[in-house]
mmCIF file of the N, C-alpha and C atoms, coordinates in Angstrom:
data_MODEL
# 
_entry.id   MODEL 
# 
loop_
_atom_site.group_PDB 
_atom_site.id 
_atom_site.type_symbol 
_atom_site.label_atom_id 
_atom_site.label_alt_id 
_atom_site.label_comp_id 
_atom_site.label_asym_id 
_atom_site.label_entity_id 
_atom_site.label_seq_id 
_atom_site.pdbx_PDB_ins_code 
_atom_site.Cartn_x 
_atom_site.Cartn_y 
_atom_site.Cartn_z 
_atom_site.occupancy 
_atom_site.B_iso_or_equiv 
_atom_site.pdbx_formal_charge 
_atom_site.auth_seq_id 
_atom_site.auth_comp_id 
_atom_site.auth_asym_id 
_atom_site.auth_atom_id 
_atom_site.pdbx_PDB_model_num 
ATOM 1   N N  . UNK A 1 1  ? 0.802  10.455 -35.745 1.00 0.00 ? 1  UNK A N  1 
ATOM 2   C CA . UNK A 1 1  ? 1.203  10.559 -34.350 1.00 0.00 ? 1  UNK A CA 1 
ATOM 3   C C  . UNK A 1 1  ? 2.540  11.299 -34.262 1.00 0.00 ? 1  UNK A C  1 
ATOM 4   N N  . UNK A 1 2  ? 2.793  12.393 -33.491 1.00 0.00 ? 2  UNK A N  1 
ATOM 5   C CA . UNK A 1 2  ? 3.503  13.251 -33.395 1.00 0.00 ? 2  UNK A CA 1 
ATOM 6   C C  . UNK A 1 2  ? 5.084  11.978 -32.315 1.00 0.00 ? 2  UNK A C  1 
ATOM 7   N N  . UNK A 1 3  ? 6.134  12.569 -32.651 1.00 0.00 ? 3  UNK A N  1 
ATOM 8   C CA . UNK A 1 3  ? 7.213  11.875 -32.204 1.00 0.00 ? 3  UNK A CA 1 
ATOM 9   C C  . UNK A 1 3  ? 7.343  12.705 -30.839 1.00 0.00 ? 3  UNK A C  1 
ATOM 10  N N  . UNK A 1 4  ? 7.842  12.518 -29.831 1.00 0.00 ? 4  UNK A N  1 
ATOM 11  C CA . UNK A 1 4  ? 7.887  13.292 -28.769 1.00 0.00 ? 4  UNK A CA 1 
ATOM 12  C C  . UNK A 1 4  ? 9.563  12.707 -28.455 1.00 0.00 ? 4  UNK A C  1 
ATOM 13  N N  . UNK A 1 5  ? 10.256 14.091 -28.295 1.00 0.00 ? 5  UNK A N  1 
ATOM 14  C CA . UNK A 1 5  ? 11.660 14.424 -28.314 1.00 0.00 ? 5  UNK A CA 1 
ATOM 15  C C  . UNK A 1 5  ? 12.079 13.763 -26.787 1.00 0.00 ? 5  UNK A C  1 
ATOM 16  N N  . UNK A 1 6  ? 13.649 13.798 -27.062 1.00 0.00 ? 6  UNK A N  1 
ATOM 17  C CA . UNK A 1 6  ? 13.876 13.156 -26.047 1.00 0.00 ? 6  UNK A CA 1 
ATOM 18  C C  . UNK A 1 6  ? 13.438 14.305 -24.675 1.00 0.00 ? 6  UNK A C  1 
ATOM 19  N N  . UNK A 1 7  ? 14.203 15.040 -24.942 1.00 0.00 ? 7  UNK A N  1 
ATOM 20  C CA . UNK A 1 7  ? 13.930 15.941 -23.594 1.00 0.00 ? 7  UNK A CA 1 
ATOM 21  C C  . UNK A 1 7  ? 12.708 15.624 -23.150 1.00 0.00 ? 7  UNK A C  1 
ATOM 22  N N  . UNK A 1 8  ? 11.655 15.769 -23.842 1.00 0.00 ? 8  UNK A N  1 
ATOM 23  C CA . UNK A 1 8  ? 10.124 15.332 -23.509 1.00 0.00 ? 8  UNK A CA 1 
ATOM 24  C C  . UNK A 1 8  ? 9.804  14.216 -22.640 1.00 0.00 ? 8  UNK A C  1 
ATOM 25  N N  . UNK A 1 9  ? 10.399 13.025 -23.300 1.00 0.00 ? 9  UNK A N  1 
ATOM 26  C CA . UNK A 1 9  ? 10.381 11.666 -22.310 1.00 0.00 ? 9  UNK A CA 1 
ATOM 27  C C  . UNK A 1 9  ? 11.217 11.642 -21.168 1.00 0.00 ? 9  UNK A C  1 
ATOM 28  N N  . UNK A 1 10 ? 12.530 12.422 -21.351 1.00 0.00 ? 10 UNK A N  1 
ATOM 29  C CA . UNK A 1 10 ? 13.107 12.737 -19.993 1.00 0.00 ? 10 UNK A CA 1 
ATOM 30  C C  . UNK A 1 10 ? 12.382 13.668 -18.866 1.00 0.00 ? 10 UNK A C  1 
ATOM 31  N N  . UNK A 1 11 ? 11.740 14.205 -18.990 1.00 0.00 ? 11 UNK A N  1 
ATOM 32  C CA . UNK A 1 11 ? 10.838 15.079 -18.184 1.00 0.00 ? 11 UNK A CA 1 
ATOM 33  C C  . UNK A 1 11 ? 9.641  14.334 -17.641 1.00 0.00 ? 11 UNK A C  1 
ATOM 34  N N  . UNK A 1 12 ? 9.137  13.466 -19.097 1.00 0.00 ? 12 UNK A N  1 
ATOM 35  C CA . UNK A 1 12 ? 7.999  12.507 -17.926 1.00 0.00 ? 12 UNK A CA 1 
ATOM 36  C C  . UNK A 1 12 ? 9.015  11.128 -16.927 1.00 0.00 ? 12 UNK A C  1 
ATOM 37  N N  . UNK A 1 13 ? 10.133 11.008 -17.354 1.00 0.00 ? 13 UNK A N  1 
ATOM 38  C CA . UNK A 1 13 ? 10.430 10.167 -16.702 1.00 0.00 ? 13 UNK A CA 1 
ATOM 39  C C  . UNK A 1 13 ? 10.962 10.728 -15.616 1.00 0.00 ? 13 UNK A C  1 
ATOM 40  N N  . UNK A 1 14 ? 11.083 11.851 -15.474 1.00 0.00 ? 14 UNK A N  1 
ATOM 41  C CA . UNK A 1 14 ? 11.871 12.528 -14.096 1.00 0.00 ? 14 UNK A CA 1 
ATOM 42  C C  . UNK A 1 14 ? 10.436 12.502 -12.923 1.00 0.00 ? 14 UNK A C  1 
ATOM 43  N N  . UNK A 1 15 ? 9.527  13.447 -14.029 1.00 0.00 ? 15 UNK A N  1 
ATOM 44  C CA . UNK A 1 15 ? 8.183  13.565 -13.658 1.00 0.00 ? 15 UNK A CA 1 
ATOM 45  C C  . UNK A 1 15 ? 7.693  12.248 -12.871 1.00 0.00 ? 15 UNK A C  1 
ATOM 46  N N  . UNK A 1 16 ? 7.949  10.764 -13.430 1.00 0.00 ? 16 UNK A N  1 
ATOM 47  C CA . UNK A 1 16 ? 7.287  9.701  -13.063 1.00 0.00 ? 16 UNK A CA 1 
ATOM 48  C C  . UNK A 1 16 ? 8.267  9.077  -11.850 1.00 0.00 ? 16 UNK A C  1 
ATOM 49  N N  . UNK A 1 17 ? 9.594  9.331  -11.622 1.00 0.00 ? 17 UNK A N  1 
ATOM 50  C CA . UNK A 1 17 ? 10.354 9.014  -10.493 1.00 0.00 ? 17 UNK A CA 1 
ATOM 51  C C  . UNK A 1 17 ? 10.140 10.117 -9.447  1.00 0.00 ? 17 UNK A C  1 
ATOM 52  N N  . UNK A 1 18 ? 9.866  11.033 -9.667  1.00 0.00 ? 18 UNK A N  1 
ATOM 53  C CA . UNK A 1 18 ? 10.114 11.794 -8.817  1.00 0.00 ? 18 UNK A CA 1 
ATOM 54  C C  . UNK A 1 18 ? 8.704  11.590 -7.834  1.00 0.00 ? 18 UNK A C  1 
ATOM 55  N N  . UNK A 1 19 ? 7.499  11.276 -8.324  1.00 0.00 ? 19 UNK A N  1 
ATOM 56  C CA . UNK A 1 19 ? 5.969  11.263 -7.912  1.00 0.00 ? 19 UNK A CA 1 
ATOM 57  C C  . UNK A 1 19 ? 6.197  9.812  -6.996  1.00 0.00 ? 19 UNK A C  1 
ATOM 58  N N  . UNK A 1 20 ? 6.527  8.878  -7.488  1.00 0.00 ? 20 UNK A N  1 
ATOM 59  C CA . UNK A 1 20 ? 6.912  7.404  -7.140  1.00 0.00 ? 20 UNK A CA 1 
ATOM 60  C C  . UNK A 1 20 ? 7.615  7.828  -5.921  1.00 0.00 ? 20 UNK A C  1 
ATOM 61  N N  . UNK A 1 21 ? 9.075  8.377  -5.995  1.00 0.00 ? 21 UNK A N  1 
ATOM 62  C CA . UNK A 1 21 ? 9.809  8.510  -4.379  1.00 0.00 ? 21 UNK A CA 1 
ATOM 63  C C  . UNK A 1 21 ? 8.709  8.914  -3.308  1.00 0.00 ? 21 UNK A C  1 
ATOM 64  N N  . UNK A 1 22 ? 8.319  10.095 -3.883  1.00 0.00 ? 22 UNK A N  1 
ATOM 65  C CA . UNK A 1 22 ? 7.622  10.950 -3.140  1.00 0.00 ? 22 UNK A CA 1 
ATOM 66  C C  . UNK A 1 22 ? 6.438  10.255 -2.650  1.00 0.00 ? 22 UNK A C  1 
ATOM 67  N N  . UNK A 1 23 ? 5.828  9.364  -3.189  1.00 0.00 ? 23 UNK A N  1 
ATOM 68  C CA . UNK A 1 23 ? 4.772  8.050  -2.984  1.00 0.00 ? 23 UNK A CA 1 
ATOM 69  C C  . UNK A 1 23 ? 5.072  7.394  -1.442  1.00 0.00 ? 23 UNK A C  1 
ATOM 70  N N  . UNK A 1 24 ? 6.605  6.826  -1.701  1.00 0.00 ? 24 UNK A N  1 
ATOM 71  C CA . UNK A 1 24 ? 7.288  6.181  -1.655  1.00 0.00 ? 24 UNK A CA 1 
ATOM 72  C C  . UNK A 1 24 ? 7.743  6.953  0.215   1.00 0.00 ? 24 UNK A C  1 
ATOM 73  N N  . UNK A 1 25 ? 7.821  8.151  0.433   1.00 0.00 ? 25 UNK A N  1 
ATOM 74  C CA . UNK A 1 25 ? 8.140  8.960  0.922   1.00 0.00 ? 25 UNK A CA 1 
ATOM 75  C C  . UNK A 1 25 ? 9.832  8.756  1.550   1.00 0.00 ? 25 UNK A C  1 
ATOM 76  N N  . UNK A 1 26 ? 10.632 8.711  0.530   1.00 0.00 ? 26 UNK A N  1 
ATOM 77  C CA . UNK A 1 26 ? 12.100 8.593  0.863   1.00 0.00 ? 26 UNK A CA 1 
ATOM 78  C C  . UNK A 1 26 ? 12.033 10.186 -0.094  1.00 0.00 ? 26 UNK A C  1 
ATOM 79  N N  . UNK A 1 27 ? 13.660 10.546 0.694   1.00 0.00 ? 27 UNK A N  1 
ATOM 80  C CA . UNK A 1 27 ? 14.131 11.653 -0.168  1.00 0.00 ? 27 UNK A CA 1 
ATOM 81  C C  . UNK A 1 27 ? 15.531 11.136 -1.057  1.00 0.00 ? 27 UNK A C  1 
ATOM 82  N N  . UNK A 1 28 ? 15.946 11.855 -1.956  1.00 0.00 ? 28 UNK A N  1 
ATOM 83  C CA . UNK A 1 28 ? 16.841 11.793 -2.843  1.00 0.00 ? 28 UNK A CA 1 
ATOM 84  C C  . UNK A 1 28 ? 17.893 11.045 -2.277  1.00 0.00 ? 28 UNK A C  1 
ATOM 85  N N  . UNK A 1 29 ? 18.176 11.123 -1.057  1.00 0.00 ? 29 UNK A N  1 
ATOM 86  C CA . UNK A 1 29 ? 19.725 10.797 -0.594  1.00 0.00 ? 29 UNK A CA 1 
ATOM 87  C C  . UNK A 1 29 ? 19.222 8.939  0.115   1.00 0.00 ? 29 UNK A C  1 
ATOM 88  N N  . UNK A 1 30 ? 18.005 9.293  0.807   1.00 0.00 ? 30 UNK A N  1 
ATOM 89  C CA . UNK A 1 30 ? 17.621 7.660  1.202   1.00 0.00 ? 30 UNK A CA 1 
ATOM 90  C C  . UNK A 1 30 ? 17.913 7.197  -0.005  1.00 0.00 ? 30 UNK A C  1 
ATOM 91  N N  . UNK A 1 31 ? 16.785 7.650  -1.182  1.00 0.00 ? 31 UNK A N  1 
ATOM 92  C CA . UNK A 1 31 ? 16.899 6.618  -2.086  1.00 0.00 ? 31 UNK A CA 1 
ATOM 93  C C  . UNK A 1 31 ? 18.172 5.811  -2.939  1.00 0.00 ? 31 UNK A C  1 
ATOM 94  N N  . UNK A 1 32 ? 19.113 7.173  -3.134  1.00 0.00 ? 32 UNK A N  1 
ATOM 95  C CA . UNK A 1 32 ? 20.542 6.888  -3.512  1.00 0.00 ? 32 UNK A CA 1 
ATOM 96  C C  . UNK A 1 32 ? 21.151 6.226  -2.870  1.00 0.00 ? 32 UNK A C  1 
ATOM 97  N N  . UNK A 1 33 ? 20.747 6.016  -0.889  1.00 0.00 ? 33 UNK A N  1 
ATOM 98  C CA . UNK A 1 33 ? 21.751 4.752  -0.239  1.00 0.00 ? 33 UNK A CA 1 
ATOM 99  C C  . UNK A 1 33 ? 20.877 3.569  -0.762  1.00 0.00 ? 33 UNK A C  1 
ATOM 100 N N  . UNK A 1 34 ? 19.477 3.580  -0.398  1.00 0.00 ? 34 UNK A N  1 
ATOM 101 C CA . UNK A 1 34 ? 18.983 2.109  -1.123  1.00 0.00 ? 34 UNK A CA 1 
ATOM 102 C C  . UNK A 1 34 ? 19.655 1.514  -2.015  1.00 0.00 ? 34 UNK A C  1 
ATOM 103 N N  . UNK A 1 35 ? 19.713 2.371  -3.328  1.00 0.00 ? 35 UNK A N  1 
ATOM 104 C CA . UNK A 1 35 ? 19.698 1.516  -4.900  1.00 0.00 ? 35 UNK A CA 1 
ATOM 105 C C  . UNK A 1 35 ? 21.001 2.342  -5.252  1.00 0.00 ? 35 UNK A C  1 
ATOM 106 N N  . UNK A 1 36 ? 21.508 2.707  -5.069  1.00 0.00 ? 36 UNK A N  1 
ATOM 107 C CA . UNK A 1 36 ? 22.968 3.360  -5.614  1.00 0.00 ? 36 UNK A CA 1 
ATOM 108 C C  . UNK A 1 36 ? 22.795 3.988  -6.954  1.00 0.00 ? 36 UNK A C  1 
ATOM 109 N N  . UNK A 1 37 ? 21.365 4.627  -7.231  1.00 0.00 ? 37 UNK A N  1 
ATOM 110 C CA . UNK A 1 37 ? 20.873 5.016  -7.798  1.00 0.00 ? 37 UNK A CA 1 
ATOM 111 C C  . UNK A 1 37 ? 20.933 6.906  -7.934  1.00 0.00 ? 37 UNK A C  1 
ATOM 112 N N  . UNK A 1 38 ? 21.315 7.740  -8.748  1.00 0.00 ? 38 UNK A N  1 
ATOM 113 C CA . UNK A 1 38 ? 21.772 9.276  -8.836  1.00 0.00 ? 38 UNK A CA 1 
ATOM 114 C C  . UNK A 1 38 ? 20.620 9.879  -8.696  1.00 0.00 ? 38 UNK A C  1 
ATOM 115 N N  . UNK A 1 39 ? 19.136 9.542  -7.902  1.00 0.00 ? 39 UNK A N  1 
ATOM 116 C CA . UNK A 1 39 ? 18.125 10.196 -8.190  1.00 0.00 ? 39 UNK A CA 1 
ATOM 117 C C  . UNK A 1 39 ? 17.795 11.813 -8.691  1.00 0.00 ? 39 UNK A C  1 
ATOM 118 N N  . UNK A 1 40 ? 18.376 12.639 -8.050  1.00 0.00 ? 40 UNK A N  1 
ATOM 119 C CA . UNK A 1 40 ? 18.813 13.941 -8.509  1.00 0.00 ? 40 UNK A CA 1 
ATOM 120 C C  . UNK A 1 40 ? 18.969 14.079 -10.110 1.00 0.00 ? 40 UNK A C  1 
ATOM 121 N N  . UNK A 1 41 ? 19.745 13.830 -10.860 1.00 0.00 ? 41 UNK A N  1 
ATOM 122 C CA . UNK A 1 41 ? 20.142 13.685 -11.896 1.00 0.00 ? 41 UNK A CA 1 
ATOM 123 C C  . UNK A 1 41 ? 18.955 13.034 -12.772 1.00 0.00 ? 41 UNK A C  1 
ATOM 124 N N  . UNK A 1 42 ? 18.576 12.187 -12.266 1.00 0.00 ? 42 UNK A N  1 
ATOM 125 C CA . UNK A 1 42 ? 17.203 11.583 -13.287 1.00 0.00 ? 42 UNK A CA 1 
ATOM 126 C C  . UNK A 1 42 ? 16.095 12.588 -12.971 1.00 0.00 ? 42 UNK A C  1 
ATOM 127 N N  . UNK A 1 43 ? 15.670 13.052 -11.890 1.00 0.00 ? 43 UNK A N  1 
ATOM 128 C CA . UNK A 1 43 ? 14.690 14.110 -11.931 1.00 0.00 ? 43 UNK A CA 1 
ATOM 129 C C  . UNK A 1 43 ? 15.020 14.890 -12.323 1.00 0.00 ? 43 UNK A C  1 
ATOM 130 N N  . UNK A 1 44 ? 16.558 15.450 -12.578 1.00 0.00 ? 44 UNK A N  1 
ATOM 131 C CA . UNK A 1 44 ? 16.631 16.805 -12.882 1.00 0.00 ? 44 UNK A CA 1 
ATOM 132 C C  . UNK A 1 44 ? 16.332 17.163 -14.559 1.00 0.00 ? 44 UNK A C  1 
ATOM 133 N N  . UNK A 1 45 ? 16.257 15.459 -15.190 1.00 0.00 ? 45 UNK A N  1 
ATOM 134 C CA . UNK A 1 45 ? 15.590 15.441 -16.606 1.00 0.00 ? 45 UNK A CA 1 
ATOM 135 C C  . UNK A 1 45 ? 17.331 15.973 -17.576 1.00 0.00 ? 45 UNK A C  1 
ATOM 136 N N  . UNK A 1 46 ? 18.473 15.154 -16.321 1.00 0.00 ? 46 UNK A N  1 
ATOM 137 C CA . UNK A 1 46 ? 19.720 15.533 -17.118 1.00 0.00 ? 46 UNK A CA 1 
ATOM 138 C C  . UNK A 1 46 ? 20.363 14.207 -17.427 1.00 0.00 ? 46 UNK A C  1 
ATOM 139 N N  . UNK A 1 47 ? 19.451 13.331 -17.381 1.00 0.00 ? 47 UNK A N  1 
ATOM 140 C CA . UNK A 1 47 ? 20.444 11.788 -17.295 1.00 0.00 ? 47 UNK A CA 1 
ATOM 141 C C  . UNK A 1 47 ? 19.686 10.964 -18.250 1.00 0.00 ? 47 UNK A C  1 
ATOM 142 N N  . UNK A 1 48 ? 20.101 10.092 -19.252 1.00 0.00 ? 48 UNK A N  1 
ATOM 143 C CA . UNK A 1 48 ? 19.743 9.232  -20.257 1.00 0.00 ? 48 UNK A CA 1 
ATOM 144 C C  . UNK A 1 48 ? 19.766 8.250  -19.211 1.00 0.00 ? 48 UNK A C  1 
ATOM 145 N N  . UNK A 1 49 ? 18.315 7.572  -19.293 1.00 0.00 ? 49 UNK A N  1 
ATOM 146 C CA . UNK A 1 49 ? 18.376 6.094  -17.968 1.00 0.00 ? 49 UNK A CA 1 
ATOM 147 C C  . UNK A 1 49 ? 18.240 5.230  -18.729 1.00 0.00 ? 49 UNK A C  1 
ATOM 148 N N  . UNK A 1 50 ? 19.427 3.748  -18.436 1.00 0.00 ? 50 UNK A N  1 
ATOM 149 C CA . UNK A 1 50 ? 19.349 2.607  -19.334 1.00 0.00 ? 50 UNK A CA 1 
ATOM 150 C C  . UNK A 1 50 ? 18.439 1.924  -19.007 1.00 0.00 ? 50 UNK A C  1 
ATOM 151 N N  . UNK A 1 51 ? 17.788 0.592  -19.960 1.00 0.00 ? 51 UNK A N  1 
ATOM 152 C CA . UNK A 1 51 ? 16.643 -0.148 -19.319 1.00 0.00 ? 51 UNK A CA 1 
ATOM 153 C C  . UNK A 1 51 ? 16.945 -0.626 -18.209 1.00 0.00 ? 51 UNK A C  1 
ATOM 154 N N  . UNK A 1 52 ? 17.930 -1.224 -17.494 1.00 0.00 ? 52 UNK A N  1 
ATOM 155 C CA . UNK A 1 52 ? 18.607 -1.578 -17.039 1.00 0.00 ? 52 UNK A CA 1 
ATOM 156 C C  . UNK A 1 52 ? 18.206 -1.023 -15.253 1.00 0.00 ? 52 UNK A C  1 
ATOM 157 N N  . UNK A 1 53 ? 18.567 0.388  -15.222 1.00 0.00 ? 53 UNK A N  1 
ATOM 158 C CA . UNK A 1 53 ? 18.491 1.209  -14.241 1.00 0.00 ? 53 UNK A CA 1 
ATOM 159 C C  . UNK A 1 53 ? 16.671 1.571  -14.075 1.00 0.00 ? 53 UNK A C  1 
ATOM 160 N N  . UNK A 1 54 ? 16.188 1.418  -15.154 1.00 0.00 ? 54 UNK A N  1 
ATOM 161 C CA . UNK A 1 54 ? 14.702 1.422  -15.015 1.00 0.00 ? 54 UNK A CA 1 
ATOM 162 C C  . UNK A 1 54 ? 13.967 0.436  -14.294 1.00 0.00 ? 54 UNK A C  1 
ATOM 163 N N  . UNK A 1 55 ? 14.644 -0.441 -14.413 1.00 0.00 ? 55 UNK A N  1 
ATOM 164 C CA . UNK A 1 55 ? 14.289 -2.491 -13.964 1.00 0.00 ? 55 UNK A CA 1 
ATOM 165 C C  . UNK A 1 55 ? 14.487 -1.816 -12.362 1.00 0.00 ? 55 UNK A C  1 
ATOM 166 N N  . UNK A 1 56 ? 15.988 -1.554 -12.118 1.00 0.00 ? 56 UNK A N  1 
ATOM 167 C CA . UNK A 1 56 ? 16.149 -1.162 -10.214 1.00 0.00 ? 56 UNK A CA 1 
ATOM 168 C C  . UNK A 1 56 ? 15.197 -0.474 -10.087 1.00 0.00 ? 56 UNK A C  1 
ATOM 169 N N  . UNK A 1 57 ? 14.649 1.067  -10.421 1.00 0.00 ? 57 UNK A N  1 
ATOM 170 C CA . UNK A 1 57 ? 13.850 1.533  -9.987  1.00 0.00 ? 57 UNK A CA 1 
ATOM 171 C C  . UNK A 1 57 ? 12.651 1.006  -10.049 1.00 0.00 ? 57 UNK A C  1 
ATOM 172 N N  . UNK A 1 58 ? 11.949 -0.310 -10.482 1.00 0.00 ? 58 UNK A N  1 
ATOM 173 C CA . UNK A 1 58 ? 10.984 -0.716 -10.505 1.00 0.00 ? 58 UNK A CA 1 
ATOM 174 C C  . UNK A 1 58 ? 10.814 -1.541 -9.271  1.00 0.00 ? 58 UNK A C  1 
ATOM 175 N N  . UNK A 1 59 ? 12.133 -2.407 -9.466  1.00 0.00 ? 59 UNK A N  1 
ATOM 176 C CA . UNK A 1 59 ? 12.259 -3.139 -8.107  1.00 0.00 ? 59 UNK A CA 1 
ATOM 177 C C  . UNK A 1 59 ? 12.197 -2.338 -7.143  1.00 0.00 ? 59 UNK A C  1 
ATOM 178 N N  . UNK A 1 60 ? 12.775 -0.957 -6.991  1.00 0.00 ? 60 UNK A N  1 
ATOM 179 C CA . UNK A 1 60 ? 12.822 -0.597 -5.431  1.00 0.00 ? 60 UNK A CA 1 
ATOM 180 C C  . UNK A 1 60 ? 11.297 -0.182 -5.266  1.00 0.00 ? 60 UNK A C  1 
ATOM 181 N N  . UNK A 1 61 ? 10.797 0.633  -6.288  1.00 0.00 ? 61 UNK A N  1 
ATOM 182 C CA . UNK A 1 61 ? 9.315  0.946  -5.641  1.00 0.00 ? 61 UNK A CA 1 
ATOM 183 C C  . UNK A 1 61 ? 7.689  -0.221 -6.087  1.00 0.00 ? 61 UNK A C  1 
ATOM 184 N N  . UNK A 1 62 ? 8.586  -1.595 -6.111  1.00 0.00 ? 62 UNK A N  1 
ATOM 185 C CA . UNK A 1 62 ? 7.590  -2.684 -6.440  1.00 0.00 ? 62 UNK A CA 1 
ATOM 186 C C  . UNK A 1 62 ? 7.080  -2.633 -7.299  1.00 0.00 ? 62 UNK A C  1 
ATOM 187 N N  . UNK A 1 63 ? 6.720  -1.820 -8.468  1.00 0.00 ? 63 UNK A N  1 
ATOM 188 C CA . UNK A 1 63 ? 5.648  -1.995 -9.790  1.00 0.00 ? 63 UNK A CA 1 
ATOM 189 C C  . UNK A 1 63 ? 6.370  -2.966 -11.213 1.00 0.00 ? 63 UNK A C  1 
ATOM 190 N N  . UNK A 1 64 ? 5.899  -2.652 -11.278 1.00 0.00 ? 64 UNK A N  1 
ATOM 191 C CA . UNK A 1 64 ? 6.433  -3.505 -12.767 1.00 0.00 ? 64 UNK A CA 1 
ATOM 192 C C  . UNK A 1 64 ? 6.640  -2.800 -13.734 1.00 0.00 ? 64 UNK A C  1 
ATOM 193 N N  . UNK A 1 65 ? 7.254  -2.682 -14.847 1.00 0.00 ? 65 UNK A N  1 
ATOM 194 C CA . UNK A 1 65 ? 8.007  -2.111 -15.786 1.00 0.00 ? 65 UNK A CA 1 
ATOM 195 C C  . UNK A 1 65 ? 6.466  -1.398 -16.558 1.00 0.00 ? 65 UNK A C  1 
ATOM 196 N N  . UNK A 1 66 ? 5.711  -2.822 -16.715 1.00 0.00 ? 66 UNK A N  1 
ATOM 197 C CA . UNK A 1 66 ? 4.223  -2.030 -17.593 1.00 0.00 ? 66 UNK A CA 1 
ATOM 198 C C  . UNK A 1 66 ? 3.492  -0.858 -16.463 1.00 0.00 ? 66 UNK A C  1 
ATOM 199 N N  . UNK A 1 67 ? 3.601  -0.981 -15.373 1.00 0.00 ? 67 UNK A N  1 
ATOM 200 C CA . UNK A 1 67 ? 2.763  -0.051 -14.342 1.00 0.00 ? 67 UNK A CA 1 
ATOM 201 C C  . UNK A 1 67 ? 3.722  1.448  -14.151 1.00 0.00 ? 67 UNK A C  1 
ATOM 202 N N  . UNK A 1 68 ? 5.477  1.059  -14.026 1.00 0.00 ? 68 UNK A N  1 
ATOM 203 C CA . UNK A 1 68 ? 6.277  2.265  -14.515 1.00 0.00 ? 68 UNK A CA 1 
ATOM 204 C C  . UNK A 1 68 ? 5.462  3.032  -16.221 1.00 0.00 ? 68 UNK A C  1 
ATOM 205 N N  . UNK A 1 69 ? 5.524  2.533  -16.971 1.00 0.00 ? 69 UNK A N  1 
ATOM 206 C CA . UNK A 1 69 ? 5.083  3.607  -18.250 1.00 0.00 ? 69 UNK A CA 1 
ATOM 207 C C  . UNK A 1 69 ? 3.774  3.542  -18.240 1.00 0.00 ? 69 UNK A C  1 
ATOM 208 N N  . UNK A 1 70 ? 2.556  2.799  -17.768 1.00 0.00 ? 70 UNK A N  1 
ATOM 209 C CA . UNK A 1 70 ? 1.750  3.560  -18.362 1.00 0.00 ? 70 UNK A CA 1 
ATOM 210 C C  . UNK A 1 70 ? 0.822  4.473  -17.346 1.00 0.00 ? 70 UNK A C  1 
ATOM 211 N N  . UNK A 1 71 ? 1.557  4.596  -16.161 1.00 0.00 ? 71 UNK A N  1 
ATOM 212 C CA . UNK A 1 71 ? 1.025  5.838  -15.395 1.00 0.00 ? 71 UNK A CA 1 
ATOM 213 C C  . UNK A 1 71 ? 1.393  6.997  -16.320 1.00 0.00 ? 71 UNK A C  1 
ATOM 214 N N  . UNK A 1 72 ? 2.206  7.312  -16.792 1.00 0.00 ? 72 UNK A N  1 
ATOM 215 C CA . UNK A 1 72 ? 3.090  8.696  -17.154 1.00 0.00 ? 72 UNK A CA 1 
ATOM 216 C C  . UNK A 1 72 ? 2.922  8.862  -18.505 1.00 0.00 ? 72 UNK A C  1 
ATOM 217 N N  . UNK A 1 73 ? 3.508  7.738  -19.487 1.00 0.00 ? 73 UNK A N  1 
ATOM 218 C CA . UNK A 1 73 ? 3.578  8.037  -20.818 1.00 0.00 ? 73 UNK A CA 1 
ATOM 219 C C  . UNK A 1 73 ? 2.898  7.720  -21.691 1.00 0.00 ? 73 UNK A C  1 
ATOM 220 N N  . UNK A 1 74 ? 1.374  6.931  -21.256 1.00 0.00 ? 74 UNK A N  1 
ATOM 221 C CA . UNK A 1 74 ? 0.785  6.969  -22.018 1.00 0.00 ? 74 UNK A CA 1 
ATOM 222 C C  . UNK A 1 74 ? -0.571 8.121  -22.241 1.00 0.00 ? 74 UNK A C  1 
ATOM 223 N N  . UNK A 1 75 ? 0.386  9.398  -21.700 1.00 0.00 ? 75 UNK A N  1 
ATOM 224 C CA . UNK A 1 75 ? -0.209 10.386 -21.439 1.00 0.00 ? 75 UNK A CA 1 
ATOM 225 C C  . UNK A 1 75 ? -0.074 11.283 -23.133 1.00 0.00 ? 75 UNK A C  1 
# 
């Protein structure tokens, strides 16, 4: 099984927030007053996200941590 680089997982994870807002239908700046969250920066696939900040974004768009990864990365 091939290792997949970070940049790689940063791209599906930008990829997987960015589909979610857009779900979600807030834009970058709603979502940043919601959760005080840099959305920009995580889509832009320029930001290392702690588990931590993954947990808020789960909470704000209701799924659960297992329904966050395996839409996206178990691609």
């Amino acid at each position: 099984m091939e290792k997949e680089s970070k940049e790689q997982l940063l791209k599906k994870l930008a990829l997987r927030v960015k589909e979610l807002r857009g779900t979600k239908g807030v834009t970058q700046e709603e979502a940043l007053h919601d959760t005080g969250i840099q959305f920009s920066r995580i889509e832009q696939a320029k930001r290392d996200v702690q588990l931590s900040t993954v947990q808020k974004l789960c909470n704000y768009f209701e799924i659960s941590m297992n329904e966050f990864f395996n839409e996206s990365f178990g691609k």
